[in-house]
C-alpha positions in Angstrom: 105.1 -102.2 73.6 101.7 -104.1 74.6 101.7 -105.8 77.3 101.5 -109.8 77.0 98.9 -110.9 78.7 99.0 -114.2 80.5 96.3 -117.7 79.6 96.4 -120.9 80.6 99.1 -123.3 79.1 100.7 -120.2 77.6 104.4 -120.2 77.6 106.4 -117.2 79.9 109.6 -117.2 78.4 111.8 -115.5 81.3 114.8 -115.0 78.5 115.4 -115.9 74.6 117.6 -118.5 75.8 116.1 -120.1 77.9 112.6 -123.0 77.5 109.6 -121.2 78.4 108.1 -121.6 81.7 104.3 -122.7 81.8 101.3 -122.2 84.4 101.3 -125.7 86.5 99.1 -128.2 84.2 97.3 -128.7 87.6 96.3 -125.2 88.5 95.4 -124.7 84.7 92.9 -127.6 84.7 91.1 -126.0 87.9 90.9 -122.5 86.6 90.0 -124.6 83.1 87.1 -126.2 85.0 85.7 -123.5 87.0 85.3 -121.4 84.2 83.7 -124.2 82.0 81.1 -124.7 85.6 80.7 -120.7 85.5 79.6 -121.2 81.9 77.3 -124.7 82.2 75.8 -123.2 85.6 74.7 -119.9 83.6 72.9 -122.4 80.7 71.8 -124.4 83.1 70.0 -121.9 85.6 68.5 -120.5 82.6 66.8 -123.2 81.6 65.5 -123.8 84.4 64.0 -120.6 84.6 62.7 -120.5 81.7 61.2 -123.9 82.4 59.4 -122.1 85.2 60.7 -123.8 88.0 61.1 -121.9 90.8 64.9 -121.4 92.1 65.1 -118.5 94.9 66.1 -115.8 93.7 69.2 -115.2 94.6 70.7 -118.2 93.5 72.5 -117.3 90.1 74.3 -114.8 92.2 75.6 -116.4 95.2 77.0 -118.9 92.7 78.4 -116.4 90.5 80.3 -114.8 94.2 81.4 -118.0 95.4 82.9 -119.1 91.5 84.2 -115.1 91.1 85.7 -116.0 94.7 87.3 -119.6 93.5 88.5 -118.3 90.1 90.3 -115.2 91.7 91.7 -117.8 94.7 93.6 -119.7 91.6 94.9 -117.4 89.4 96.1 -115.9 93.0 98.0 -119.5 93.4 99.4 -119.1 89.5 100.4 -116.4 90.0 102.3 -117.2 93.3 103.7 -120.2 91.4 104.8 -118.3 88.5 107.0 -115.2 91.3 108.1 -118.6 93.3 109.7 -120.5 90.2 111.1 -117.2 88.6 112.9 -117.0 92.1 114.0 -120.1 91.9 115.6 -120.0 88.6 117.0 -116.1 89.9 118.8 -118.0 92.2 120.1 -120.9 90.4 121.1 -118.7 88.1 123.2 -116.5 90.5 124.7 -119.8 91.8 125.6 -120.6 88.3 127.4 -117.5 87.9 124.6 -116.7 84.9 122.8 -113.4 84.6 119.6 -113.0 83.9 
């Protein structure tokens, strides 16, 4: 069986009968954004170097580190979010008297 991979918005259904939980709207629209800057920075710098102005040169790469760095950081925090509400519902369940 492949394993499902998880995006952004994209349900995780923990069981058939239950709704499916999704990644916090608000840490989707960061990891959203940073990507789309990752993207818009690349055109950007390129442009600009291909206008001949003179950036140092190691500025396309410090960027890249510290948006590589930000982008981990968050899906890190999704990922957090998803174990913390999944133990949660574990335990809700279990008070319930439901099984998982």
């Amino acid at each position: 069986m492949e394993k499902e991979q998880l995006k952004p918005g994209r349900p995780v259904a923990a069981s058939t009968k239950r709704k499916p939980m999704t990644i916090d709207p608000r840490l989707q629209i960061i990891l959203e954004n940073l990507n789309d800057a990752k993207k818009r920075f690349n055109e950007v710098y390129s442009q600009v170097i291909s206008e001949g102005i003179h950036v140092y040169e190691s500025a396309q790469k410090d960027f890249m580190t510290d948006i590589d760095s930000a982008i981990t950081n968050t899906t890190y925090m999704i990922a957090q979010k998803i174990e913390f509400d999944l133990r949660v519902l574990c335990a809700n369940e279990k008070q319930d008297g439901g099984a998982l």
